[in-house]
N, C-alpha and C positions, 0 to 999 in steps of 0.2 A: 564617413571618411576617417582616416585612420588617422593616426599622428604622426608617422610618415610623410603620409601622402600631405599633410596637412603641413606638414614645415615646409614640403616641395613648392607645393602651391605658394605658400607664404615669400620663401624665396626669390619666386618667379616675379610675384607681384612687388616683391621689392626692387629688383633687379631692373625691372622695366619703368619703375617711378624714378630712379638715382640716374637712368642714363640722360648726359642734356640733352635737351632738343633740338641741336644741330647734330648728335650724331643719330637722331631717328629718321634722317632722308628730307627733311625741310629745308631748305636754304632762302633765306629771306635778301632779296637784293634792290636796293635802288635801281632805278631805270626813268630813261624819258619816254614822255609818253607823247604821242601822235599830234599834238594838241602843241606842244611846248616845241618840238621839234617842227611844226608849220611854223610858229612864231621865229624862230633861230633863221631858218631856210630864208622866210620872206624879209625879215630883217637883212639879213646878209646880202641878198640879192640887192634891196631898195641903197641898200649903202653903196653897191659896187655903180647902179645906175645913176645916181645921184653922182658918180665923180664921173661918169662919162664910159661906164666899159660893158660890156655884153657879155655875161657870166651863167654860168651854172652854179648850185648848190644842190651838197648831196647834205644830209645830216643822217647820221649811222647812230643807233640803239647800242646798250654796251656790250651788247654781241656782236658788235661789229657790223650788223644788218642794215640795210638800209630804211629810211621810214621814210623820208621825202626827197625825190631829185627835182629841182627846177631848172629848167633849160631856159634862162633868159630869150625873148626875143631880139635873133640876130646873133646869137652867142655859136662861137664854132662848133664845130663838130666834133671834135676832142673834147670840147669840155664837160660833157656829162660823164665820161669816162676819168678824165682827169679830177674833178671833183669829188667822184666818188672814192676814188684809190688816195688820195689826201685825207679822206674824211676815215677810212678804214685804216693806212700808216697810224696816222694818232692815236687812234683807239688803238691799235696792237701793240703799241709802242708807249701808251700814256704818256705821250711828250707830241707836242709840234710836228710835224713834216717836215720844216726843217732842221728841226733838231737831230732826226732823225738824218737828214741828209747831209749835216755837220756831223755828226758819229761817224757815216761812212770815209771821210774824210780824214780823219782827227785817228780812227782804230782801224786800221786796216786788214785786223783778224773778222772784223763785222763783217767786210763786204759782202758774205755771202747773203745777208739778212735781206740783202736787193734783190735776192732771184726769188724771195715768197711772192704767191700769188698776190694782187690789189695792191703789193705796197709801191711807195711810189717818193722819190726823194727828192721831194721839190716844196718849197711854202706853201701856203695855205690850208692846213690841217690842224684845227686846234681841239686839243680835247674840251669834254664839255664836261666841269666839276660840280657835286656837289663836294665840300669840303677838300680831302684831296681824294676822297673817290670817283673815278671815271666812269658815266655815265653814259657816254657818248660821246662824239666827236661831230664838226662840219668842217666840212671841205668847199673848198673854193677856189673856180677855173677858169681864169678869162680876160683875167686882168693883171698883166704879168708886171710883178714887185710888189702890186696891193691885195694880193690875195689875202694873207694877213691879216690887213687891216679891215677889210669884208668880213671875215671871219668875227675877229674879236667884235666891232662892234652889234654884233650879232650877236653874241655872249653880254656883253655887256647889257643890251638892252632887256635882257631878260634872268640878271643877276639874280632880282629879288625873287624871282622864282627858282633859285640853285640854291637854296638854303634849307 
């Protein structure tokens, strides 16, 4: 090999050692996993039964995706629908469903942000953090004012696993 060819080469392999490894096509991301989002789901639900109301829970992956719906026994028919578009606003929006549904009120150049698909401006949509990265979100449908509160304590009981 020549001394050309031998700096080219050299270059190369310099070239490809210096770039970081996030601009080689890796992206390394948090996410909940199947396991943690049953726990959130049945959590949410057992809190909603426990005050008396017949709900759904969806809980959405940070893609936005769903990984578990429960359709309580006796919970309307809306509510697997409703739940899920609460669980998907948060996550689009990294904020609450209602918060979301307070912006539309509050900035009235957002409105349009109501005609995307799934999203949905109404409480019980809370994202699911670890630190202030969004992992996820659950939604919750059935119990109308405590959705909310279904939700969070369904975060809450699975804090120490959000670290």
């Amino acid at each position: 090999m020549g001394p050309s060819l031998k700096r080219c080469a050299a270059f190369a392999i310099a070239t490809v050692v210096s770039v970081p490894a996030s601009a080689q096509g890796i992206v390394t991301q948090k996410n909940i996993s199947l396991a943690l989002a049953q726990a959130i789901a049945n959590a949410a639900l057992a809190q909603c039964e426990s005050m008396g109301f017949k709900v759904s829970v969806t809980v959405v992956d940070r893609a936005g995706l769903p990984l578990v719906m429960l359709r309580g026994d006796g919970s309307g028919l809306h509510t697997p629908e409703g739940s899920d578009r609460k669980a998907y606003t948060a996550r689009t929006f990294s904020q609450p469903s209602a918060a979301f549904a307070q912006r539309l009120l509050d900035d009235p150049a957002s409105v349009g942000s109501r005609q995307y698909t799934r999203v949905l401006a109404l409480s019980g949509g809370l994202p699911i953090k670890v630190g202030d990265e969004v992992v996820g979100a659950v939604g919750v449908s059935g119990s109308p004012g405590k959705d909310d509160i279904c939700s969070q304590a369904a975060i809450d009981k699975v804090a120490d696993q959000l670290k």
